[in-house]
Each structure stands twice: as structure tokens, then as C-alpha cells.
The first five atom37 places (N, CA, C, CB, O) and aatype in JSON, in Angstrom:
{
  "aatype": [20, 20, 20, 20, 20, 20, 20, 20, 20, 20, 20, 20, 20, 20, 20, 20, 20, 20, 20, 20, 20, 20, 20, 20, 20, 20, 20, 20, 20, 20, 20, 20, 20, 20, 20, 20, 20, 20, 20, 20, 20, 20, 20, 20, 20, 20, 20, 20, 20, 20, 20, 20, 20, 20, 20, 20, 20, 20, 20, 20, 20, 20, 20, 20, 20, 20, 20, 20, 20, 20, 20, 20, 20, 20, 20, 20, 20, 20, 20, 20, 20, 20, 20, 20, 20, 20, 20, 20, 20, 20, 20, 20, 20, 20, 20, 20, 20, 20, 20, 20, 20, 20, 20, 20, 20, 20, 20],
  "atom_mask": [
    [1, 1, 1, 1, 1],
    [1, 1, 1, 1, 1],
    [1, 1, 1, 1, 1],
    [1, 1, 1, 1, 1],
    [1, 1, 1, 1, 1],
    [1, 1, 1, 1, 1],
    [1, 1, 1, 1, 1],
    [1, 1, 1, 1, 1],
    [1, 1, 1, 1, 1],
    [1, 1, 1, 1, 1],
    [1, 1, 1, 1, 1],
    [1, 1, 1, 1, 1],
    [1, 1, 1, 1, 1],
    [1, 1, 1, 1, 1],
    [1, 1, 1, 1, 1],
    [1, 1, 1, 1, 1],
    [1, 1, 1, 1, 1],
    [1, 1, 1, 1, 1],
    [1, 1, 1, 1, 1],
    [1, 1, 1, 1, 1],
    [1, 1, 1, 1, 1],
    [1, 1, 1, 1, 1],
    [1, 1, 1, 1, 1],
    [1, 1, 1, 1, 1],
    [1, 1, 1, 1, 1],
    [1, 1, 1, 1, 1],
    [1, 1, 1, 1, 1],
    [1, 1, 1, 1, 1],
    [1, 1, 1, 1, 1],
    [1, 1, 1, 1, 1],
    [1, 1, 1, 1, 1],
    [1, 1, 1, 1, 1],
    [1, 1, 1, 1, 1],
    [1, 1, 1, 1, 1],
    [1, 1, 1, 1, 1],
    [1, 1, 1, 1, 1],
    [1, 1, 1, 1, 1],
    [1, 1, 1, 1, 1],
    [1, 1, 1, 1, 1],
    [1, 1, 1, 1, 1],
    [1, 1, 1, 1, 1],
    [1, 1, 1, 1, 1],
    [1, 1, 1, 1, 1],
    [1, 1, 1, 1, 1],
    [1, 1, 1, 1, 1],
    [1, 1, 1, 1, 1],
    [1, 1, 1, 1, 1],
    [1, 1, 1, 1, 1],
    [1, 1, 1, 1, 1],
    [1, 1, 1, 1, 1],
    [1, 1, 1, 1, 1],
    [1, 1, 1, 1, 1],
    [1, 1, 1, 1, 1],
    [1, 1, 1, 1, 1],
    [1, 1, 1, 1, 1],
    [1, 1, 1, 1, 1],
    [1, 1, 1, 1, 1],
    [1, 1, 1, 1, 1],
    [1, 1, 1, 1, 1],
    [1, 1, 1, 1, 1],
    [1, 1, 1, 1, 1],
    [1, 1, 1, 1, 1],
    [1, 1, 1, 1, 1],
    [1, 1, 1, 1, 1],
    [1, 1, 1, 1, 1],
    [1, 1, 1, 1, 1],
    [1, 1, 1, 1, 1],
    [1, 1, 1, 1, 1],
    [1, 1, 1, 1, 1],
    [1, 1, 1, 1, 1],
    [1, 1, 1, 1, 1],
    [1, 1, 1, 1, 1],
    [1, 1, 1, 1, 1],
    [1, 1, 1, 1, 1],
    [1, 1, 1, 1, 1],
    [1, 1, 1, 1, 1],
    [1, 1, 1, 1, 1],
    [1, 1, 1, 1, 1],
    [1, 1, 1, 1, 1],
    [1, 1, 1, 1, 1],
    [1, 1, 1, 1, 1],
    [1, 1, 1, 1, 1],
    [1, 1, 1, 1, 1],
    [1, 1, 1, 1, 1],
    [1, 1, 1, 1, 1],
    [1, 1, 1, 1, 1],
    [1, 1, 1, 1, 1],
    [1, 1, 1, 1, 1],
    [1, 1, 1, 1, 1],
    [1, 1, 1, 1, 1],
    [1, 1, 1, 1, 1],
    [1, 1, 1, 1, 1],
    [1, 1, 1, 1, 1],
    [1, 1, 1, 1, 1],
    [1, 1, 1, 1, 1],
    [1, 1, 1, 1, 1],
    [1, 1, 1, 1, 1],
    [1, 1, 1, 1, 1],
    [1, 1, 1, 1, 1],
    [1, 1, 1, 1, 1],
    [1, 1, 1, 1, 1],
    [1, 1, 1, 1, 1],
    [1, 1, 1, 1, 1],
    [1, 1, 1, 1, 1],
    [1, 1, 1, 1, 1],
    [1, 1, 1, 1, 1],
    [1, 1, 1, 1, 1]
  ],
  "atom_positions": [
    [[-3.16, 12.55, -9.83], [-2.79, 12.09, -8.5], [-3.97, 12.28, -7.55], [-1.52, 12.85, -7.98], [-4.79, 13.17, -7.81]],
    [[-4.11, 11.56, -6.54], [-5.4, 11.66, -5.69], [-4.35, 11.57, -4.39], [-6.81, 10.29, -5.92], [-3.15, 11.31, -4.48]],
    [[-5.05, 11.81, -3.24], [-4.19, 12.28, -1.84], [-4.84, 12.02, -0.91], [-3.8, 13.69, -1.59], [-5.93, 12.58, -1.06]],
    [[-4.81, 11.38, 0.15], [-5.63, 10.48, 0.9], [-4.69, 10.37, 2.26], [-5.94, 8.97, 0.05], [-3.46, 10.36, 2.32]],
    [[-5.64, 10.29, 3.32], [-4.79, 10.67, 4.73], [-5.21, 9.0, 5.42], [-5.61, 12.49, 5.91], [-6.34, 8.51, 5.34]],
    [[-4.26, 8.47, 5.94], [-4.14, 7.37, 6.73], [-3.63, 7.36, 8.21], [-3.41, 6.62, 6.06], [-2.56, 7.71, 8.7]],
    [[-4.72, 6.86, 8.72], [-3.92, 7.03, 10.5], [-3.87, 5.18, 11.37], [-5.49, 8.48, 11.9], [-4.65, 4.24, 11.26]],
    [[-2.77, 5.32, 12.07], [-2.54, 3.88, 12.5], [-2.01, 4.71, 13.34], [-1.78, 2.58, 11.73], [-1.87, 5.93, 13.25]],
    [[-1.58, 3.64, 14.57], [-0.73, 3.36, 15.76], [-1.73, 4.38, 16.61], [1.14, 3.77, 15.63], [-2.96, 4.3, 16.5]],
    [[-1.08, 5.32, 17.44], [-1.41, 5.9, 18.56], [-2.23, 7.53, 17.75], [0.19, 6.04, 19.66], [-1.93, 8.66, 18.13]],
    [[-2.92, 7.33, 17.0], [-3.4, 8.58, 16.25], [-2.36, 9.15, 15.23], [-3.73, 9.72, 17.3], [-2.59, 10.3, 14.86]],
    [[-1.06, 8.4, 14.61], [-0.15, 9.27, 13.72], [-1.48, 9.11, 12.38], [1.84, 8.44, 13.34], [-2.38, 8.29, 12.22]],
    [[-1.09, 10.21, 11.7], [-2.16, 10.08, 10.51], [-0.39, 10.91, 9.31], [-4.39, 11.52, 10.87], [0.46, 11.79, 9.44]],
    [[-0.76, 9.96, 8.39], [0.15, 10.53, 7.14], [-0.59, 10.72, 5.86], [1.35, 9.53, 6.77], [-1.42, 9.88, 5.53]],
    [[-0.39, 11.62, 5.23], [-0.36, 11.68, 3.91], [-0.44, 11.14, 2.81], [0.15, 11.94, 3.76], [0.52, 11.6, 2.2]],
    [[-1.16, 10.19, 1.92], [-0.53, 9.27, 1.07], [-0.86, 9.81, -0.4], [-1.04, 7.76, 1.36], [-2.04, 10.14, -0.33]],
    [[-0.38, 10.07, -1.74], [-0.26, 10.62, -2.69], [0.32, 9.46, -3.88], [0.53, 11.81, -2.32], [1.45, 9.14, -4.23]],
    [[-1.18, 8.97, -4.32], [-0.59, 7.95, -5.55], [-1.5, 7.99, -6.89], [-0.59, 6.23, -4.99], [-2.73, 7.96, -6.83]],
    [[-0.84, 8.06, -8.0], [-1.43, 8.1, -9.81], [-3.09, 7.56, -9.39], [-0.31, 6.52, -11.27], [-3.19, 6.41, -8.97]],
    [[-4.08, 8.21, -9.49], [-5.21, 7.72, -9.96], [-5.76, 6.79, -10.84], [-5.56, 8.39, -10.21], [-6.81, 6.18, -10.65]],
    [[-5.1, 6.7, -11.73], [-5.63, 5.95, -12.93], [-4.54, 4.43, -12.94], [-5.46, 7.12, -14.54], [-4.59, 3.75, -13.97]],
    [[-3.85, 4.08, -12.09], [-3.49, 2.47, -11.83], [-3.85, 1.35, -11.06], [-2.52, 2.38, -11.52], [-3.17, 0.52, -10.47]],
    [[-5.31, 1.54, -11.22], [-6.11, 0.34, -10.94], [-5.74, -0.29, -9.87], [-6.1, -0.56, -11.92], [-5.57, -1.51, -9.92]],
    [[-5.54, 0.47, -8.57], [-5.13, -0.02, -7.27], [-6.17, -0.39, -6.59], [-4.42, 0.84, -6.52], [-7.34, -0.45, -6.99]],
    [[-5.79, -0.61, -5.61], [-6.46, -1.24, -4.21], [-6.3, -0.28, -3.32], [-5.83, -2.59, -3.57], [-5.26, 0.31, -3.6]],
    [[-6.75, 0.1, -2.51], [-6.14, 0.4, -1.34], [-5.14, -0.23, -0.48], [-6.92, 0.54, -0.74], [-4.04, 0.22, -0.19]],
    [[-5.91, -1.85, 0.08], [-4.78, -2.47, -0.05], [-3.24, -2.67, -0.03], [-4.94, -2.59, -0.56], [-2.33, -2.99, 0.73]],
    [[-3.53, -2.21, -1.56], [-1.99, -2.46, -2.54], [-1.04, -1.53, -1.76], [-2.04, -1.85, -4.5], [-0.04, -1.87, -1.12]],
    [[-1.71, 0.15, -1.99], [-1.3, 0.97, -1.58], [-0.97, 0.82, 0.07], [-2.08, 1.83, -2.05], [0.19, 1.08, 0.39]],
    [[-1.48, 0.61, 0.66], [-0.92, 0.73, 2.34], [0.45, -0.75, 2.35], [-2.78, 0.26, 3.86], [1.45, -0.68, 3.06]],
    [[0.24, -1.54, 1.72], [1.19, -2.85, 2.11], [2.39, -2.27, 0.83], [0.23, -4.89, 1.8], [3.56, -2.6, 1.0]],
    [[2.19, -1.82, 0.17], [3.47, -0.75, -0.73], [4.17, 0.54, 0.03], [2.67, 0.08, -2.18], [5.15, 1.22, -0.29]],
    [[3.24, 0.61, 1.17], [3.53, 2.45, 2.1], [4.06, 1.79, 3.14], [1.95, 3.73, 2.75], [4.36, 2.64, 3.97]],
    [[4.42, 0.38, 3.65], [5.03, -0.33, 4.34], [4.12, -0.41, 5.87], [6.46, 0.22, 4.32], [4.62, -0.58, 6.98]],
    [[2.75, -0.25, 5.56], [1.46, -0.34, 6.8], [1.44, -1.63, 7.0], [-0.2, 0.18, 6.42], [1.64, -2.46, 6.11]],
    [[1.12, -1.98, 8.53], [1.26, -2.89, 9.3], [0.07, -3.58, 8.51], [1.26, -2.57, 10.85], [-0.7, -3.71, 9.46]],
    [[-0.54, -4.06, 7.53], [-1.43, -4.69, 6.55], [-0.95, -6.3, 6.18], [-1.41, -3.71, 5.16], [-0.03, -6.49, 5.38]],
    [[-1.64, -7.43, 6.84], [-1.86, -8.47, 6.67], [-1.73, -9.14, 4.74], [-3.16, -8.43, 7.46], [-0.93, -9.64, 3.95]],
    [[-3.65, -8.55, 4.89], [-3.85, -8.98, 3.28], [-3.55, -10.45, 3.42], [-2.7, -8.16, 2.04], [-2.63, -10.79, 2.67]],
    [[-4.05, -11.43, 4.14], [-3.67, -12.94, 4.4], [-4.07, -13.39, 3.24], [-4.33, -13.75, 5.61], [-3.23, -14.11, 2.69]],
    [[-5.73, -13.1, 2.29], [-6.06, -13.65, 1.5], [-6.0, -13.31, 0.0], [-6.92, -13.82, 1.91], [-6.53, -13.86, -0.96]],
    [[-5.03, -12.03, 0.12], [-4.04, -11.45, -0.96], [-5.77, -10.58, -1.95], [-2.76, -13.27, -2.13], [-5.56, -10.45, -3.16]],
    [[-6.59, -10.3, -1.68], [-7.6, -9.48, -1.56], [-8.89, -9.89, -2.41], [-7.1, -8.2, -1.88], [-9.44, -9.29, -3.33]],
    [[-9.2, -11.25, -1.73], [-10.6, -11.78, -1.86], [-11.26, -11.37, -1.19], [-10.86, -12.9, -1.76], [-12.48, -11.53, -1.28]],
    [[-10.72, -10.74, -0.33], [-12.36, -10.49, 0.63], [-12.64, -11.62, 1.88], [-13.95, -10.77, -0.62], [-13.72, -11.61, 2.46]],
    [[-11.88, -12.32, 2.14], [-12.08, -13.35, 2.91], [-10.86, -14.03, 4.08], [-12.45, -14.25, 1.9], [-10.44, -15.15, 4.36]],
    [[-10.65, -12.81, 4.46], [-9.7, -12.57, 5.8], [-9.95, -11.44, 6.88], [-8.3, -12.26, 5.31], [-9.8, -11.46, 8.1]],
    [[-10.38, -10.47, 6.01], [-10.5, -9.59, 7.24], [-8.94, -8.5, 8.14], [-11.08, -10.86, 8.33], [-9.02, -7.83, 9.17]],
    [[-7.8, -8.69, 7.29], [-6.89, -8.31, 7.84], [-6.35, -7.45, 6.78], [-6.16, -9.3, 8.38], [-5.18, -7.35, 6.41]],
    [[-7.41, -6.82, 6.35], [-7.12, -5.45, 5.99], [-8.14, -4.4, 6.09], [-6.71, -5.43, 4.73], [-8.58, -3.59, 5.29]],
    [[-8.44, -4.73, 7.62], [-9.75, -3.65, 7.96], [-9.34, -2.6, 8.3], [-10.72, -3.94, 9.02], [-8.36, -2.46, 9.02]],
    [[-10.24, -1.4, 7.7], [-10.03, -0.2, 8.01], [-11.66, 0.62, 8.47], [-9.2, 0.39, 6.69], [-12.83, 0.21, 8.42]],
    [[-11.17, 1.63, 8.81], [-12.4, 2.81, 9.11], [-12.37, 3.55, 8.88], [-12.83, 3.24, 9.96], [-11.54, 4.31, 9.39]],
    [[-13.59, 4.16, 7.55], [-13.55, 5.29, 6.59], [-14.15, 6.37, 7.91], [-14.68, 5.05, 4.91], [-15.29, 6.3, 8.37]],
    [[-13.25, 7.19, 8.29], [-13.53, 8.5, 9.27], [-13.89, 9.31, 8.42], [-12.39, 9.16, 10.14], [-14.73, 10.02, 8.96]],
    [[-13.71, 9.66, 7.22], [-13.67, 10.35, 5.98], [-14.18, 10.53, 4.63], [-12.96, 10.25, 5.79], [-13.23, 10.76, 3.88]],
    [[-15.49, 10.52, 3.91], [-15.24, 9.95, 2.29], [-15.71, 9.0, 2.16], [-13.99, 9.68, 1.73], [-15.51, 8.5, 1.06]],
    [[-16.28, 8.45, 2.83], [-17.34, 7.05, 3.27], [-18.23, 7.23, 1.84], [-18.59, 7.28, 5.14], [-17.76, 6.74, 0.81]],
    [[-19.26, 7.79, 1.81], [-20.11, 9.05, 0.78], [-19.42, 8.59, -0.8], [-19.52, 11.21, 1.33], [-20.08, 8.1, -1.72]],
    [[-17.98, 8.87, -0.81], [-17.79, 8.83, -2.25], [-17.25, 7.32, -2.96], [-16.73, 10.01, -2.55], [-16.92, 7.2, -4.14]],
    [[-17.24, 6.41, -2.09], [-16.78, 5.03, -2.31], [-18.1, 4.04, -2.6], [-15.91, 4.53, -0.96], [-19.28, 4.13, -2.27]],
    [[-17.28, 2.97, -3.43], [-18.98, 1.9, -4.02], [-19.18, 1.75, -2.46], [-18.8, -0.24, -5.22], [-18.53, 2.04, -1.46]],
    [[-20.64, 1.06, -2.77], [-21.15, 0.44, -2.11], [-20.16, -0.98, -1.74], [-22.39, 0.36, -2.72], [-19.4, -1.44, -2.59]],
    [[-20.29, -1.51, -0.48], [-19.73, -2.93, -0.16], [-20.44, -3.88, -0.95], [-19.85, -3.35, 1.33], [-21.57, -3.6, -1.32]],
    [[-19.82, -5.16, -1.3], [-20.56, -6.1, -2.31], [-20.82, -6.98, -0.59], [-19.39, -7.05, -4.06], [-20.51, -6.6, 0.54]],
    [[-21.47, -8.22, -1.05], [-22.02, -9.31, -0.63], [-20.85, -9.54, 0.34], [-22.41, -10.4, -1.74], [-20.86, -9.26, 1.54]],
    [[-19.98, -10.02, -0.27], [-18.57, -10.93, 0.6], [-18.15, -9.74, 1.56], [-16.88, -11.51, -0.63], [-17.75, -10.09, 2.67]],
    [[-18.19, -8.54, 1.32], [-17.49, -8.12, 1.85], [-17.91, -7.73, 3.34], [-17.12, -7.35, 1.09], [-17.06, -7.73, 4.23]],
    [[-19.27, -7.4, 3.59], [-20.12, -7.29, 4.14], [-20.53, -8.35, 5.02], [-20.78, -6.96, 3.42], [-21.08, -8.1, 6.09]],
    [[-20.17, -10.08, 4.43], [-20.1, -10.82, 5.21], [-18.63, -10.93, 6.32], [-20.43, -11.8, 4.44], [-18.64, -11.27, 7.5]],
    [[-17.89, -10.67, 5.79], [-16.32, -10.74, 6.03], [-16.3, -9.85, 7.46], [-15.26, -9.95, 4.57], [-15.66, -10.13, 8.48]],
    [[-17.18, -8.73, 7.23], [-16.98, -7.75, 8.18], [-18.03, -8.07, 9.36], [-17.15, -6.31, 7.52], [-18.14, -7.11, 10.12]],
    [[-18.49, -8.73, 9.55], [-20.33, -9.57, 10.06], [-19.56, -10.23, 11.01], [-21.52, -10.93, 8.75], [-20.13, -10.58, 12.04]],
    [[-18.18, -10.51, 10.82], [-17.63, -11.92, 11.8], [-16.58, -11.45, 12.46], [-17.07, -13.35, 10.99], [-15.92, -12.12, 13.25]],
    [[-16.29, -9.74, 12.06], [-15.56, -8.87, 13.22], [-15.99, -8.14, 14.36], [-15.0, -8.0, 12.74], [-16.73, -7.17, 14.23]],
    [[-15.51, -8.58, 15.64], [-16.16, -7.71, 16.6], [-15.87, -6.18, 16.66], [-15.86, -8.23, 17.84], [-16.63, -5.42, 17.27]],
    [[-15.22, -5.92, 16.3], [-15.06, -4.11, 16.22], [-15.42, -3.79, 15.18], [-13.69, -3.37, 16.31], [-14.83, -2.76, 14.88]],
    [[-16.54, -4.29, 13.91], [-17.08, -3.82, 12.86], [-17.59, -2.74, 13.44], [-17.93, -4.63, 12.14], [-17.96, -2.78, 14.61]],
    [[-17.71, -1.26, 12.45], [-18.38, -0.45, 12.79], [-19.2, -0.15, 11.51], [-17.65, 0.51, 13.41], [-18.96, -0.76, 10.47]],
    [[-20.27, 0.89, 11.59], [-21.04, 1.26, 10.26], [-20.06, 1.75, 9.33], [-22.19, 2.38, 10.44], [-20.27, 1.91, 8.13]],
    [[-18.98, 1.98, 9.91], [-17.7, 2.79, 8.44], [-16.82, 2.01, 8.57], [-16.84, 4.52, 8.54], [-15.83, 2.58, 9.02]],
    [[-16.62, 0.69, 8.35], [-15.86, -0.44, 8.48], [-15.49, -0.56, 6.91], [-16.67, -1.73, 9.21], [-16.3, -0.13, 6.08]],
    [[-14.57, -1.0, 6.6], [-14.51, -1.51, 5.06], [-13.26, -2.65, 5.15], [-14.1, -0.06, 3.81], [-12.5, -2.94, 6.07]],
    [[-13.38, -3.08, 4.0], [-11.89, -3.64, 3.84], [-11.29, -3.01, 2.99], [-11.7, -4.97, 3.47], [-11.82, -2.41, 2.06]],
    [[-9.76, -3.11, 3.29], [-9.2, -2.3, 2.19], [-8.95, -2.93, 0.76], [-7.93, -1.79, 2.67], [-8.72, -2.05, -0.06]],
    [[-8.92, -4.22, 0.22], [-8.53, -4.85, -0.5], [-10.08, -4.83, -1.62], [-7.89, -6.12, 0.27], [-10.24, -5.4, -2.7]],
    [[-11.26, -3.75, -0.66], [-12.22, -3.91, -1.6], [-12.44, -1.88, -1.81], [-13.77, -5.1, -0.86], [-13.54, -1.37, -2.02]],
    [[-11.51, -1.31, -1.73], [-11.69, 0.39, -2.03], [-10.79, 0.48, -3.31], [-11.02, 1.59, -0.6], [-9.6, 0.18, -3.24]],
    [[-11.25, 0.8, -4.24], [-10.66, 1.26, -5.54], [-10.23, 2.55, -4.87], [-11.72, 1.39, -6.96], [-10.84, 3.31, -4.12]],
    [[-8.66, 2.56, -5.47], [-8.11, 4.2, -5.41], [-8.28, 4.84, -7.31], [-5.87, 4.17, -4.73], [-8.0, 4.36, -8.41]],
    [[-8.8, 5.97, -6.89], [-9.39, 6.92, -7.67], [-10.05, 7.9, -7.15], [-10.09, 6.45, -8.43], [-10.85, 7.84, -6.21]],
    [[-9.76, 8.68, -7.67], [-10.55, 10.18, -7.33], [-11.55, 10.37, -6.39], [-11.23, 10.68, -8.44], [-11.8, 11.43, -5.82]],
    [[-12.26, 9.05, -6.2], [-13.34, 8.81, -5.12], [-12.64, 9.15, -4.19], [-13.99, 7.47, -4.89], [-13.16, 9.82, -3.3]],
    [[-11.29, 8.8, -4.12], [-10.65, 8.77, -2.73], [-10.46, 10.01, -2.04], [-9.38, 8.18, -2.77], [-10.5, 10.25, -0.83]],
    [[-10.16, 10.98, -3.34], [-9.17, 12.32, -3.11], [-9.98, 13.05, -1.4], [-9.41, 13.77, -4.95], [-11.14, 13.44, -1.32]],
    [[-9.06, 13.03, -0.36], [-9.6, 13.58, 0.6], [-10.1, 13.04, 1.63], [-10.27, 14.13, 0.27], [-10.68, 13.64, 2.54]],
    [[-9.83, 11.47, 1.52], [-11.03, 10.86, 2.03], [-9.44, 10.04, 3.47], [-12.29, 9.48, 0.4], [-8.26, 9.8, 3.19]],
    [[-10.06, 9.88, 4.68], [-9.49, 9.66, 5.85], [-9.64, 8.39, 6.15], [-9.92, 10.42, 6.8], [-10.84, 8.13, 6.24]],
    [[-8.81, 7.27, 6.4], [-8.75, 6.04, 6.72], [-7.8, 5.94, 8.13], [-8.23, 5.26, 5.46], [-6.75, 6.54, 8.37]],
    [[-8.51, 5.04, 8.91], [-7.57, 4.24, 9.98], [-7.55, 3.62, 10.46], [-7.22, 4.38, 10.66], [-8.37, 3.46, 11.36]],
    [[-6.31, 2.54, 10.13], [-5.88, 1.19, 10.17], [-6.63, 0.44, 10.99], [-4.59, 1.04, 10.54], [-7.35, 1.33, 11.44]],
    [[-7.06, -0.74, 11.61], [-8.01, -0.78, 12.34], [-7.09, -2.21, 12.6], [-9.65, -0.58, 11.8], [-6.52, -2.39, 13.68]],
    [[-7.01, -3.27, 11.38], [-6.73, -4.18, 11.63], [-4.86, -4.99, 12.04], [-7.49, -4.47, 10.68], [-4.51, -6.11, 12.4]],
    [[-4.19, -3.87, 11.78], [-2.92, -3.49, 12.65], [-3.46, -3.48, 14.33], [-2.28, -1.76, 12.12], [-2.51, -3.26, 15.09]],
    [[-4.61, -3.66, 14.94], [-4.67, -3.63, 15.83], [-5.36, -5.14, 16.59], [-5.12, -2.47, 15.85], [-5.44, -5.51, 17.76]],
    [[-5.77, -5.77, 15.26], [-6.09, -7.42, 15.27], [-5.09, -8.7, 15.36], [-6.73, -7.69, 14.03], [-5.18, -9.85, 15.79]],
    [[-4.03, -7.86, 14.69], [-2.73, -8.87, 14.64], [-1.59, -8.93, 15.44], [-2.12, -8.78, 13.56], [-0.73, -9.79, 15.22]]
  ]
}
């Protein structure tokens, strides 16, 4: 299990606790935890409405690919710890690591 803290709305931050080894998304995980998560383009990389901001754990996640990096180029509240969520593998990288919702605040 890996354990990972998520914050949306007015600063609530929760807890989230899911199997490591089932080839998730992040994504997956927040629109399964019932988070205000879009995911318009069901997680190509090419919507933008599952932006988040690694406050946390930035350090232990891949690198952003090409698309994703463009995707985030055409948001005005991109920040240097911007990601999408539909491009963070959950795994152990994660364990510890602080996300918050960003794009619950686009829609």
C-alpha cells in the first residue's frame, strides 16, 4: 500500500491509501476518491483538467514527457510543480508525497 495526502477546496487535505502494484494513475485514483477531476481526455495528456501541484515528492516522480509539458505551457496558473494527474504513476514513488487539486479550480 502507498499513502499519499491530497488537498482541494479551501485547504481540506485527506489521506488517500491505495495497492501499489495496480498500475494506476493518479488520475484514476482521485476520480475513484470522488475528486472534483474532469479527465475530459480520459488521460492523454491533452486537456489539462486534471492539473495538480506536487507541494510534496516532486523529487521522486518521472520526469514529465513532451505532451505533457506542452499541455501545461497553455495553462495560466502552471507552476514549476505543476503536473497532470493522468501522467503520475501511483507506486511507491508516491508514498508521502502531497498533491493539490488545482484544476477543480478551472472548472
Amino acid at each position: 500500500m502507498v499513502k499519499f495526502d491530497v488537498e482541494h477546496g479551501a485547504g481540506h487535505i485527506q489521506s488517500i491509501e491505495v495497492p501499489a502494484d495496480m498500475n494506476l494513475r493518479l488520475m484514476e485514483v482521485l476520480k475513484a476518491s470522488d475528486y472534483p477531476i474532469l479527465a475530459t481526455c480520459g488521460g492523454m495528456a491533452s486537456c489539462a483538467t486534471c492539473h495538480v501541484q506536487v507541494v510534496q515528492g516532486a523529487d521522486n516522480l518521472d520526469d514529465p514527457n513532451d505532451a505533457e509539458l506542452d499541455m501545461l505551457d497553455t495553462l495560466p496558473d502552471a507552476d514549476f510543480n505543476s503536473r497532470l494527474a493522468c501522467q503520475i504513476k501511483v507506486g511507491t514513488n508516491i508514498e508521502g508525497a502531497h498533491f493539490k487539486l488545482r484544476a477543480e479550480e478551472e472548472i
